[in-house]
N, C-alpha and C positions, 0 to 999 in steps of 0.2 A: 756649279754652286750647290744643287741639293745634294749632290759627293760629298760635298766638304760639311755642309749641315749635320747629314748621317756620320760622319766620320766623326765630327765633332759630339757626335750624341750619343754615340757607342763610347766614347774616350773619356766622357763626362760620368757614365755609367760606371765604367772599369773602373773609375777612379774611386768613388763614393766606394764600389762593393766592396777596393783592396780594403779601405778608410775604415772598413767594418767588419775588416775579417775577424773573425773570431768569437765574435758579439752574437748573442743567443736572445732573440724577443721573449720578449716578459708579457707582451701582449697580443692575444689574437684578433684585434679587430671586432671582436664579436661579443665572445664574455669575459667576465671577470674570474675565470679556471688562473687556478695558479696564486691566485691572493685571496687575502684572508682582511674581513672590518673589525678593526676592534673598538669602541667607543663609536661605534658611529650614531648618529641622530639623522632624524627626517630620513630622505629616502638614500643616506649614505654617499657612495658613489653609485653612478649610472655610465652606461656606455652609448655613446651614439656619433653616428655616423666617424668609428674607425676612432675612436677618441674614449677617452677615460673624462670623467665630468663630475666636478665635484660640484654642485648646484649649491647656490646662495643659502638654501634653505634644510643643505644635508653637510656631509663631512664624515670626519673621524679620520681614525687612521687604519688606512687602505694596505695591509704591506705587504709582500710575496711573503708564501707559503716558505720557501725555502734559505736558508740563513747564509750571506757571504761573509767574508772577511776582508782577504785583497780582491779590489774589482775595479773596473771601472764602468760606470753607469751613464748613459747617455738616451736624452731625451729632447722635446721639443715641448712648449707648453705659452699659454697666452693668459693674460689677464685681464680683467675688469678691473676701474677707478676703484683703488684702496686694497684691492685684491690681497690676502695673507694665504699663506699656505708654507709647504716646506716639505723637504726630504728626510725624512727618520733614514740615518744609516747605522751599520751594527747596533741597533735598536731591538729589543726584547717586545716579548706581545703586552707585558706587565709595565706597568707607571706611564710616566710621561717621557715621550722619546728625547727631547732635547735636553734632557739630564740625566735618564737610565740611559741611553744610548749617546747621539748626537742629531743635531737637526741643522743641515744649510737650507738655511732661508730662504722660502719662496716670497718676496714680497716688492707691489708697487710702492718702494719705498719713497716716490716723489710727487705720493698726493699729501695735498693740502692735510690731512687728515692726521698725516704723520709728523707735519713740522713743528719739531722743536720738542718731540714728544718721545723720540727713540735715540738708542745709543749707537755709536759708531758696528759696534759688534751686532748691530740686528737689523742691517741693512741687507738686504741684495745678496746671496752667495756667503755670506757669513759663514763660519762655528756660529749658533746660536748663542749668544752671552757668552762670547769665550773671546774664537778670533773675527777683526771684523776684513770685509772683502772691502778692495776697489768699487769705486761708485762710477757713473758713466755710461755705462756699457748695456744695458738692458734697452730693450728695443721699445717705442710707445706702443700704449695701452692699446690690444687689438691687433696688435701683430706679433706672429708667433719668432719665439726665440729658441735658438739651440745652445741647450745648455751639458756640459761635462763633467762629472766628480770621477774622482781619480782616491780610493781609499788603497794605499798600500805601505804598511805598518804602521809607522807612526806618521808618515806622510799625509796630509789631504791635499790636494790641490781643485781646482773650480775655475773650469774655464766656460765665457758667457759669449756666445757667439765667435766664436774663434780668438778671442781675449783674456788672458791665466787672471782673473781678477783673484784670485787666493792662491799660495801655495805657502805652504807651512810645517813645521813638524810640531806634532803637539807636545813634545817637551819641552816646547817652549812654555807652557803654560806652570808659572810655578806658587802660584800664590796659594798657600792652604784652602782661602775661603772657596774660592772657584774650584778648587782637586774636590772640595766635600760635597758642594755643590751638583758639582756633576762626575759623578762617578763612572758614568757611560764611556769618559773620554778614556779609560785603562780598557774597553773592550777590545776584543780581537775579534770577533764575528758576531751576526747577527742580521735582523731583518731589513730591506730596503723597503720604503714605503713615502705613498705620501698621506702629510699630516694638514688635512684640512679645518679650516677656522670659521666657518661659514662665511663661504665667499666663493663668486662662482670665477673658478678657475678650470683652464682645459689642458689636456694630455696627451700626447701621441707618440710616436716613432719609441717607443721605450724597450731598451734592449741594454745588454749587461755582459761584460767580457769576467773572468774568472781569472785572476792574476796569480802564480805561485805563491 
C-alpha cells in the first residue's frame, strides 16, 4: 500500500509539472520584484505568508514590470463577502485599465450587495462591460479558486476551476459606443496586473506562459 501511495504521489506531481510546463512565476513568495503600484492607496499590496494581499483598506493596481500580448496566465485567489477586484490585461500604466486596456472580473458576484445592481457583463470572469462569463462556477467565499486567462489575438477565453466559463473573440464586439468606450480592446500587448477596489482579496501560485 505505501508503494502504491508514493507511486501515486510522484504521478500526481509529473502530472501538475507537465500541466505547467512552460509557465514562468511572476511571484517569488517573498516580494513584490517584478511589479510595479500604480494608483495605489493605504498600504497598496502586501505579501504574506507566500501570497500577494490586497487588504481592505489598500489596492491599486499592482501590474508586472514587463508587458505581454499572447499568454496565458494562471493563478489561484480567494475572496471575502462582496470582495471586487480584477485582472488588467494588455493594460498600459496610464488611465483606467478596464477601458485603456481590458479587465476580467475578479468579483463575489453573489453577495447580497450586488443584487439587482450589476449587468450580466460584470459578473465573475467577464470582459469588464464588454463580454459577460458563465455564472456558477466560482467556489464559496473562503476557499481558494483556480483561475485561467488565455489572451491570444483576438481570442480571450477564462476558465474557473477547470470550467471555460468565457471564450470569445472580440470581434465580436461591434457596437460604436462600447469600440469608443473601450479602446483597450484594439491592444496587442501590454501590462498583467491586479486591479484592486478596496477589498480584501488573496493571491498565489501566479505564473504566465508566453504564447507566439
Amino acid at each position: 500500500m505505501h508503494k502504491i501511495a508514493v507511486a501515486l504521489f510522484f504521478t500526481l506531481q509529473i502530472g501538475f509539472a507537465a500541466d505547467d510546463a512552460g509557465f514562468t512565476p511572476l511571484f517569488d513568495g517573498k516580494t513584490l520584484t517584478g511589479w510595479k503600484l500604480v494608483g495605489g492607496h493605504g498600504p497598496g499590496y502586501i505579501v504574506r505568508d507566500n501570497k500577494i494581499v490586497c487588504p481592505a483598506d489598500g489596492g491599486g493596481n499592482l501590474f508586472t514590470e514587463k508587458e505581454y500580448g499572447n499568454f496565458v496566465f494562471r493563478f489561484e485567489f480567494v475572496l471575502t463577502a462582496g470582495a471586487n477586484n480584477g485582472i488588467g490585461i494588455r493594460a498600459p500604466y496610464e488611465g483606467d485599465a478596464a477601458y485603456q486596456g481590458m479587465e476580467i472580473q475578479i468579483l463575489d458576484d453573489g453577495d447580497p450587495v450586488y443584487t439587482g445592481k450589476i449587468r450580466p457583463e460584470q459578473y465573475h470572469g467577464s470582459v469588464y462591460d464588454v463580454i459577460p462569463a458563465r455564472t456558477g462556477f466560482r467556489k464559496p467565499v473562503g476557499e481558494w479558486n483556480e483561475e485561467e486567462i488565455m489572451a491570444d489575438g483576438r481570442r480571450i477565453k477564462v476558465t474557473l476551476n477547470g470550467v471555460i466559463i468565457l471564450d470569445a473573440n472580440l470581434d465580436i464586439v461591434k457596437e460604436p459606443k462600447v469600440l469608443a468606450h473601450h479602446p483597450g480592446l484594439a491592444r496587442t500587448s501590454g501590462h498583467v496586473g491586479f486591479l484592486g477596489h478596496g477589498s480584501l482579496v488573496q493571491f498565489r501560485n501566479i505564473r504566465i506562459k508566453a504564447l507566439p
